[in-house]
C-alpha positions as CSV (number, residue, x, y, z in Angstrom):
1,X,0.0,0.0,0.0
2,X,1.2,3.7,-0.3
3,X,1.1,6.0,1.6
4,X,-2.2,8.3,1.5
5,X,-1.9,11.7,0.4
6,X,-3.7,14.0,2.8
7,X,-2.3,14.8,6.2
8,X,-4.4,13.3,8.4
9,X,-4.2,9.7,6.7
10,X,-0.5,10.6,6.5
11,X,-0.2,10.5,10.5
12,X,-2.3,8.1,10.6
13,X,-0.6,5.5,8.7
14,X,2.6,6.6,10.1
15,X,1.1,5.7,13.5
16,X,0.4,2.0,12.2
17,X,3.6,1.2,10.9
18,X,5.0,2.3,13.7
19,X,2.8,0.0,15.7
20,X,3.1,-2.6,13.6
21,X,7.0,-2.3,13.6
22,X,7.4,-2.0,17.8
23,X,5.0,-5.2,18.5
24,X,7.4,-6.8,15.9
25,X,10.1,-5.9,17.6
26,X,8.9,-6.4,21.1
27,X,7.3,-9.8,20.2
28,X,11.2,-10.8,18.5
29,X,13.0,-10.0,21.8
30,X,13.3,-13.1,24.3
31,X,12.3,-12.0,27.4
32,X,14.0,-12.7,31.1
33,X,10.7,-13.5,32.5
34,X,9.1,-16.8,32.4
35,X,5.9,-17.0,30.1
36,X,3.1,-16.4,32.4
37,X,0.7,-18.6,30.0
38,X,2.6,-21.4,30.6
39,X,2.4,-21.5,34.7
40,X,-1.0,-23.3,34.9
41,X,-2.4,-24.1,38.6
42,X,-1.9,-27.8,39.7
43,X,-4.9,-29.6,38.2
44,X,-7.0,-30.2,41.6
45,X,-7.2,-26.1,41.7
46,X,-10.1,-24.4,40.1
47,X,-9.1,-21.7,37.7
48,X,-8.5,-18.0,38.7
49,X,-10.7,-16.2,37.0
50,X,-14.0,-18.9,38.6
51,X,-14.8,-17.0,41.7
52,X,-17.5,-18.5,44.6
53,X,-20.9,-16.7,44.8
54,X,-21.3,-15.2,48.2
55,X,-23.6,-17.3,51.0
């Protein structure tokens, strides 16, 4: 695609790529902490986000 021709679709697009290019980069970088998605609760626990109506 190229880039639009009045200002405001300009900045606009600019803002996308820009976006698009530091997720990219951030999502290429190998973090130092451990993946939260992958620390599941032991199986007998119910899952955090199943909370107990009050009695």
């Amino acid at each position: 695609m190229t880039r639009p021709e009045t200002p405001f679709e300009q900045l606009s697009y600019d803002l996308n790529k820009f976006r698009e290019r530091r997720m990219a980069e951030r999502r290429a970088v190998q973090r130092d902490t451990p993946d939260r998605r992958a620390l599941r609760q032991a199986p007998d626990q119910p899952p955090p986000a199943e909370t107990r109506g009050g009695d």
